[in-house]
N, C-alpha and C positions, 0 to 999 in steps of 0.2 A: 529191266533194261540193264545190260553190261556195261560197268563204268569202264573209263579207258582212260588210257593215262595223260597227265595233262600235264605238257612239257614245259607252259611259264609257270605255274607252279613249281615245278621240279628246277626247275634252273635258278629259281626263285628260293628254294629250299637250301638249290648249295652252294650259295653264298655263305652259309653258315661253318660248312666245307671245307670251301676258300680261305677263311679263315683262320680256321684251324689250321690247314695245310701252311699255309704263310708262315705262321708262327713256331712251328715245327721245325720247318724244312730251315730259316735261318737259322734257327736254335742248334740243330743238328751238324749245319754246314760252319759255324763258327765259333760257335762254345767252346768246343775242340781246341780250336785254334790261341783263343785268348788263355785254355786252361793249360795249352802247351809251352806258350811266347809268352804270355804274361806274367801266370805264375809259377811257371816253370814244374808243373806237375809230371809224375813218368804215366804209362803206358796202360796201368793197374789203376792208378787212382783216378785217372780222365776215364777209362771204361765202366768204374764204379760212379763219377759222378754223373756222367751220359745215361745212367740206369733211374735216377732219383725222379725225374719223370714221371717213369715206367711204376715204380714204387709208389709215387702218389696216386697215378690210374687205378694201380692193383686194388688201394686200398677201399680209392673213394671213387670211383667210375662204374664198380657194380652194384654195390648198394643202392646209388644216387639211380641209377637205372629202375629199381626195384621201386623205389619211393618217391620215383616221378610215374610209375603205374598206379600208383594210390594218393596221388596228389589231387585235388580237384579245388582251381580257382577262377575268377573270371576271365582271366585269359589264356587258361589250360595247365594242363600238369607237366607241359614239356618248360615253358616259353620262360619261368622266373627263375627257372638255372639260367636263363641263357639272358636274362635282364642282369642279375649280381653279376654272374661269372666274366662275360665280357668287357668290360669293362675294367676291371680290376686285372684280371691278365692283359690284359693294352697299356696302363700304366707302369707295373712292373716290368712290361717286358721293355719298356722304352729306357727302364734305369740300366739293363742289364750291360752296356757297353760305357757306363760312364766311368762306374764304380772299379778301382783301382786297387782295393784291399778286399782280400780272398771272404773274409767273413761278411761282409755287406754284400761279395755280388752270391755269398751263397743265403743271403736274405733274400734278394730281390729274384733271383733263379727258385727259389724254394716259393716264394709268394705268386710268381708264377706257376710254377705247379699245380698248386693246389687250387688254385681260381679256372684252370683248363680243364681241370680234371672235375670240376662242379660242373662244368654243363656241355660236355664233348658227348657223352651217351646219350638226352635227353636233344639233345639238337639229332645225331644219328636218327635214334626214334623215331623222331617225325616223318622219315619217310617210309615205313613200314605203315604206320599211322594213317598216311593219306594217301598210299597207294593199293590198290587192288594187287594178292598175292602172284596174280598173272604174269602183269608188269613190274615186278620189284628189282628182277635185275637188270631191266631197261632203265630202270627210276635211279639202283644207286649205278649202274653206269654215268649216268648224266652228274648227280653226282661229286661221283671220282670225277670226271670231265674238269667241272670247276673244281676241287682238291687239288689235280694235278695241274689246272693254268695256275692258282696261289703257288706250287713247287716251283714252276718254272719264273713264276713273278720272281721269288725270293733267291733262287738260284743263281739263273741270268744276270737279272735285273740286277738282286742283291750283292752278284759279285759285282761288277760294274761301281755298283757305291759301294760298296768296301773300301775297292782298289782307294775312291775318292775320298773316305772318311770312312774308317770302321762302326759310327754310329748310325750310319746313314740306313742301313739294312734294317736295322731293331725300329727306329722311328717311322721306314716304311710298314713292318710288318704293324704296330701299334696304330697305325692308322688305317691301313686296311681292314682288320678285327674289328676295330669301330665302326667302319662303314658298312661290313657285309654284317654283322649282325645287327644292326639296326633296319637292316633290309628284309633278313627273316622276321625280325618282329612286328615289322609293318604292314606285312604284303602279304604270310601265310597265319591261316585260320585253324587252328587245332579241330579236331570233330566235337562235337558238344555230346556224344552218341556216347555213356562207357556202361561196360555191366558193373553192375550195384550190387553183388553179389558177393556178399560177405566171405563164405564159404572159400570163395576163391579167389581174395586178396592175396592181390603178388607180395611173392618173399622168397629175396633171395637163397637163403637159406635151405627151405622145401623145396626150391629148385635145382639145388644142390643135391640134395638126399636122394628126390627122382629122379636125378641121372643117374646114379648106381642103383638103386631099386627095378629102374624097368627092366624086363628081360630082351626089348629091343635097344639095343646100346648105337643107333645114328649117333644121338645126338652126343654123346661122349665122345663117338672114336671123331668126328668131322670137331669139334673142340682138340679134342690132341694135335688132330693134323693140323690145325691152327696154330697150336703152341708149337709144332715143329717148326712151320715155315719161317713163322715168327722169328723163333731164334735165330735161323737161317738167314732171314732178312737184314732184322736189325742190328744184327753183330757188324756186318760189312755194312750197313747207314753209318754207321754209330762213328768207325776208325776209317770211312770211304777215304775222305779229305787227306789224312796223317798217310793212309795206304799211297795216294797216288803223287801227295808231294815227298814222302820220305823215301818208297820203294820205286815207282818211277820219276822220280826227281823232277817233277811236274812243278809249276805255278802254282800258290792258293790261286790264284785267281780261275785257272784252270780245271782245278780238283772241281771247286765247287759246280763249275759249267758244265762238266764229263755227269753228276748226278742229276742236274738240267736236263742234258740228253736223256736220261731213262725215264725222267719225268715225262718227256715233250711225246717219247714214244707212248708211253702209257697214259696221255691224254689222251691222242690219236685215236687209241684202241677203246675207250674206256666207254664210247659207248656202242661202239661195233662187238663187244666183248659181252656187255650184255643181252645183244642179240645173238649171238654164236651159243649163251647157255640157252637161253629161252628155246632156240632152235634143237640144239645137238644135247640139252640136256644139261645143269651145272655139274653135275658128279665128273662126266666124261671131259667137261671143258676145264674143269680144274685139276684134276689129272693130266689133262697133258701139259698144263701151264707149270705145273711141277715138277716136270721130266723135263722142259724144255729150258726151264730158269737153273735147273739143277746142271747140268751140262754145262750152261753158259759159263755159270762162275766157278765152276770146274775149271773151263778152259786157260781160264787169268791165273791157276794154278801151274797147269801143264806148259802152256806157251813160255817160252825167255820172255823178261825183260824189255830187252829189246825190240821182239817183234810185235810186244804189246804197248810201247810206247813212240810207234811209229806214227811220226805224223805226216799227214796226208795234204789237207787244206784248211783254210780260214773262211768258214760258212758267215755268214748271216743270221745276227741273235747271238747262236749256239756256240759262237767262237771257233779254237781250234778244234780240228777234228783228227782222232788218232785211229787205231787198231780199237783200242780198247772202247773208242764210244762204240764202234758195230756192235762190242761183247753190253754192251749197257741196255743198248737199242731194245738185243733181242731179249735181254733179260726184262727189261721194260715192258715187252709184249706178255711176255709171259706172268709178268706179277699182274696184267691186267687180268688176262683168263681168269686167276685166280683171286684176285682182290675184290674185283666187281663182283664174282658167282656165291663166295662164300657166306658173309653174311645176310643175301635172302635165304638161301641155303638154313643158316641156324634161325631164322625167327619164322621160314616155314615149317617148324618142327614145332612150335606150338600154338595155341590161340592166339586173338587180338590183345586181351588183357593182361597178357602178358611178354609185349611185344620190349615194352624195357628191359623189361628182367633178363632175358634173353639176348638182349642187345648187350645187357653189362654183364652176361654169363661168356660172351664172343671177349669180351673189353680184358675181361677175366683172364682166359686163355691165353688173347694177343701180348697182355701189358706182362703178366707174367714170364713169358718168352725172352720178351724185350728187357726186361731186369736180368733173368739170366744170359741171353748171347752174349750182350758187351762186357759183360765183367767176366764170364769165359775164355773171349777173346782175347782181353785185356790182360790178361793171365796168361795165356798161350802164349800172344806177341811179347810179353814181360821176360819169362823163363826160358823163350829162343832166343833172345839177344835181339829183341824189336823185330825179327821178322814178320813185318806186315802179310807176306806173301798165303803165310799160312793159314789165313782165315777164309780163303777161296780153297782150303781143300778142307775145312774142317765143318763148312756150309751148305756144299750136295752131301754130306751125310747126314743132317738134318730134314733135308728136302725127300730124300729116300724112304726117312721112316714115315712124313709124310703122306710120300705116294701110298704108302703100306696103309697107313690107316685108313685112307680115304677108299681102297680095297671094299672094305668091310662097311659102305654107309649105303645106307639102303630107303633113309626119307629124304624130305628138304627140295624135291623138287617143285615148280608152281603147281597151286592148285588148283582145280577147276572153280 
C-alpha cells in the first residue's frame, strides 16, 4: 500500500522549524544593530561577528547529523538533541539584549550558538525520516511554511516590540523555541524501523571521501550550488538592516519589515513551491528560482536610490511599502523554488540510514557559505567607504556560478 503524506504530522513537525526560524530571523535582524549602536563596531567586525553562528553549524551541525544516524534510544536518535539543545538556546537567547558589556553578550551569543547548532540538523532529519521520497518536497514545503510564519513572527511582530523595548523580540523568540519544540516532542514519533547494519554505519567522514570518489559527481556539484547561493543569500541577511537604514536612509523599524516582506512572500509560496518541483521537476524549478532571485538583487544594484526607496503605501501587518519590498517579494518567490526543492534533492542522493548524514553534508555546504558571504561583504562594504550598495552586485555573481553548477546535476529527483 502507498503511504501518503500526512499533513498534521508535517505541520506538526514544523514547529520545530518555527523555532528555529524565530530565533534566527531576530538574531539576524537585530544583532546588527546592537553591534552597530551599542558597541560601536565597523562594517568588518559586525560581518565577522554575524558569521560565528555559521562557524558553529559548520563545526557541530554535520557531525551531530552523522551521530544522530547511529543514535538509538527510547525516544529516537533525532529527539534528545532536540530535548538538550532547546532549551538551552531559549535561555541564552533571552540574555542576549540585557547584557551591556561586549564580553558577556559575546558569552551568551556564543552559548547560543552552539545549543542551536546541537539540534537544527536532527530536528531537519525528521522529515526525510517520516516522509515517503515522493512527497519530501511537499513535506519540507510545509515546512519552510511554518519557518517562514516564525520570520514574519520575528520580523513584523519583532519590529513592532523593538520600537517598544528592544528586549521584547529576544524574550518573544525564547518563548516560542520553548513552545514549538515541546510540540515536536510530544506529538511526532520517530520510526522504530533502522538498519542494524554495521557495515554501513553513517560517518561523516566516508561521506565526504564518497563524494569525490564517485564518478557520478550530482551530489557534489548540487552541494556547490548550495554553497554558492548561500553566499549569495546570506551576505545580504547578514548587512539587509545596516543596507536599508544606512543606504536608503530607511527606519530600523522599516528595515526589519522590508525582510518580513520576503519572508511573508516565501511563506505564500513555500508550499505551492513544493508542488511546482514535484510537478516540473526540482533541478528545473531551482534553476529558475536562481536566475530569477539573481536578477532581482541585481536590480537594487542597477536602480538609483531613489527609485528604490519610493514609497508607495502603509499596508496592513507589513508596514510601509516601497519599490524595493516588489524587489524582496520577487526575490522571496524565488528563494522558495529553491529552498524548498533543494534539500530533498540532496537526501534523495542517498539511502534512509543515511538520511542525517546527508542533511549535515547540505548544513555543511550552506553554513560554510554563510561564514564566508558576511565577512566578504563585510570587507567589500569596509574598503569602499561603507558602501552597502555593493553587495547587490557582488551576489548575482554568486547565483550564476550557481545556475552553472546545478547544469551538471543529474540525481536527487523523487523516487518511485
Amino acid at each position: 500500500m502507498e503511504q501518503k503524506l500526512s499533513y498534521p504530522k508535517t505541520f506538526l513537525l514544523g514547529f520545530g522549524f518555527f523555532g528555529v526560524s524565530v530565533i534566527w530571523s531576530v538574531y539576524n535582524a537585530f544583532v546588527p544593530i546592537f553591534l552597530d549602536g551599542k558597541f560601536g563596531l565597523n562594517a568588518a567586525w559586525i560581518g565577522f561577528f554575524m558569521t560565528l553562528d555559521n562557524i558553529a553549524a559548520f563545526l557541530i551541525q554535520p557531525p551531530i547529523g552523522a551521530l544522530s544516524d547511529r543514535l538509538r534510544t527510547p525516544i529516537g536518535r533525532r529527539m534528545p538533541f532536540i530535548l538538550i539543545g532547546a532549551p538551552l538556546g531559549a535561555i541564552a537567547f533571552g540574555f542576549i539584549p540585557i547584557v551591556s558589556i561586549l564580553p558577556l553578550f559575546v558569552l551568551c551569543t556564543s552559548s547560543l550558538l552552539l545549543s542551536m547548532a546541537l539540534w537544527r540538523t536532527p530536528v531537519i532529519a525528521l522529515m526525510p525520516d517520516i516522509t515517503p521520497s515522493k512527497y519530501r518536497s511537499q513535506a519540507n514545503g510545509v515546512i519552510n511554511f511554518m519557518g517562514g510564519i516564525g520570520s514574519i513572527i520575528a520580523f513584523l511582530v519583532g519590529a513592532s516590540l523593538y520600537e517598544k523595548n528592544p528586549n521584547y523580540p529576544f524574550w518573544l523568540g525564547s518563548g516560542l523555541v520553548i513552545v514549538s519544540s515541546l510540540l515536536v516532542l510530544l506529538f511526532i514519533r520517530e520510526p522504530k524501523v533502522y538498519d542494524t547494519n554495521e557495515v554501513a554505519k553513517p560517518s561523516l567522514s566516508k561521506a565526504l571521501v564518497n563524494l569525490f570518489k564517485e564518478k557520478e559527481k550530482s551530489p557534489l556539484r548540487i552541494l556547490a550550488a548550495i554553497f554558492f547561493w548561500f553566499i549569495a543569500y546570506n551576505a545580504i541577511e547578514a548587512f539587509f538592516t545596516l543596507y536599508a537604514t544606512k543606504h536608503l536612509e530607511l527606519p530600523v523599524g522599516d528595515a526589519s519589515r522590508l525582510l518580513g516582506q520576503l519572508s511573508l512572500i516565501f511563506v505564500l509560496m513555500a508550499i505551492p513551491s513544493g508542488y511546482i518541483g514535484g510537478k516540473f521537476g526540482r533541478r528545473k524549478t531551482i534553476m529558475t528560482g536562481v536566475a530569477i532571485m539573481g536578477l532581482a538583487i541585481l536590480s537594487m544594484f542597477i536602480l538609483p536610490k531613489d527609485v528604490i526607496s519610493i514609497f508607495f503605501t502603509k499596508l496592513p501587518l507589513i508596514g510601509n511599502f516601497y519599490t524595493v519590498s516588489i524587489i524582496l517579494m520577487i526575490a522571496g518567490f524565488a528563494w522558495a523554488l529553491i529552498n524548498i526543492n533543494s534539500l530533498p534533492m540532496v537526501v534523495d542522493m542517498t539511502d534512509d540510514v543515511h538520511v542525517g548524514t546527508f542533511t549535515g553534508l547540505y548544513y555543511l555546504a550552506s553554513t560554510m557559505a554563510a561564514i564566508i558571504g558576511p565577512n566578504l561583504n563585510g570587507w567589500i562594504i569596509k574598503l569602499s567607504g561603507n558602501n552597502y550598495s555593493l553587495m547587490m552586485l557582488f551576489s548575482p555573481i554568486f547565483m550564476l556560478i550557481a545556475f552553472i553548477m546545478m547544469i551538471g546535476v543529474r540525481r536527487g529527483e523523487a523516487k518511485n
